[in-house]
C-alpha positions in Angstrom: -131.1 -11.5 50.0 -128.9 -14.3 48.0 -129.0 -11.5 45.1 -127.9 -8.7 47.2 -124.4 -11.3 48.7 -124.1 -12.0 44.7 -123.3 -8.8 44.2 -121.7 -7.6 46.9 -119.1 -10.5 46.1 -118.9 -9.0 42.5 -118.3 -5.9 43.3 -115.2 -7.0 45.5 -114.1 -9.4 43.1 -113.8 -6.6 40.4 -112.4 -4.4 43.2 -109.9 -7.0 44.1 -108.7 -7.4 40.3 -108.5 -3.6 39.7 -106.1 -3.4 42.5 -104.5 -7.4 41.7 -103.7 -5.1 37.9 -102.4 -2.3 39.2 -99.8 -3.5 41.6 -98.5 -6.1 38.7 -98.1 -3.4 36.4 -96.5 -1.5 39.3 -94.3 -4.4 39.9 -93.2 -5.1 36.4 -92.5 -1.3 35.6 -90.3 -0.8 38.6 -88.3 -4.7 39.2 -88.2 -5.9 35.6 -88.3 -2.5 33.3 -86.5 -0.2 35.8 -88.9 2.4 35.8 -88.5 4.5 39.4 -91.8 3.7 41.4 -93.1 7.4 42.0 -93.8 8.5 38.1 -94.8 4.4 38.1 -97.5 4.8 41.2 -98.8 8.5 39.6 -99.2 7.0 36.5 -101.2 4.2 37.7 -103.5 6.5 40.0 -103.8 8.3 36.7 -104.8 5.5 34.6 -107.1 4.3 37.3 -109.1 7.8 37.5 -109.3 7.9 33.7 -111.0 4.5 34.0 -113.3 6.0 36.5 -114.1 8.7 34.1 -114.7 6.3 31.1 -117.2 4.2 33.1 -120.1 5.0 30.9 -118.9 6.2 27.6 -119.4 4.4 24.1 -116.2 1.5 23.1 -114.8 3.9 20.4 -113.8 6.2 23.3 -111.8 3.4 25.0 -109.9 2.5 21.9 -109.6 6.4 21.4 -107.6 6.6 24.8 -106.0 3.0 24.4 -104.8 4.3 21.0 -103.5 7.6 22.5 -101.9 6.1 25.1 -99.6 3.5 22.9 -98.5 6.2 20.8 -96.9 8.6 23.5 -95.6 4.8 25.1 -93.8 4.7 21.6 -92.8 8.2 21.1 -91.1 7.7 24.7 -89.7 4.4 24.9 -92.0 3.1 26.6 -94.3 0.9 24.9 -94.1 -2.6 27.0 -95.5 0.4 30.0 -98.4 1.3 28.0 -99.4 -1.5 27.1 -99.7 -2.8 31.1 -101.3 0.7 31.4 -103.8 -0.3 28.8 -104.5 -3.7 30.6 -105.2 -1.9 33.8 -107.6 0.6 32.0 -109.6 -2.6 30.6 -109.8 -4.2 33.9 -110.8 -1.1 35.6 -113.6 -0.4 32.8 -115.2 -3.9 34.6 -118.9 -2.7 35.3 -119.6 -2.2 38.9 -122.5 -4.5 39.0 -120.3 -7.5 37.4 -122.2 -7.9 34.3 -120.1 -7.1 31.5 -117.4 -5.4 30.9 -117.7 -2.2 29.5 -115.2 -3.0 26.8 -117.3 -5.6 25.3 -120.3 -3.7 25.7 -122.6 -3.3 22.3 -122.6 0.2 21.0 
């Protein structure tokens, strides 16, 4: 029974960082880069389903897409928004289970 509360508690920890990320990077883009707030909230529902997506695939992948993503930041000004995009797809790659992270996970 302890196991199961373990993690149940990990699973909402994770859940509570994903959504702890995602409304800093919200915040940030929109008060300190002034970004408006609807292309910022699409484009962090965006990131967060292509974390969902990535949930099981090899670390190359993640740097593939992390890599992608910084050059179109770059090519559109926007660098400092990728990057917190990138952070939130890291923290949303956390394994459900609360184990590892899947961006530290042995190929």
């Amino acid at each position: 029974m302890g196991e199961i509360a373990n993690r149940d508690n990990k699973k909402m920890l994770i859940l509570f960082a994903e959504v702890v990320a995602a409304l800093a990077t919200i915040l940030i883009a929109v008060l300190a880069m002034k970004i408006p707030v609807v292309p910022v909230c699409v484009i962090v529902l965006i990131e967060v389903a292509i974390a969902a997506c990535l949930q099981e695939v090899p670390v190359w992948v993640h740097a593939v897409v992390a890599a992608v993503q910084l050059v179109a930041g770059v090519l559109c000004g926007r660098a400092v928004f990728c990057l917190l995009c990138i952070f939130d797809l890291c923290v949303c790659d956390t394994d459900t289970a609360g184990s590892k992270s899947v961006m530290i996970r042995p190929l």
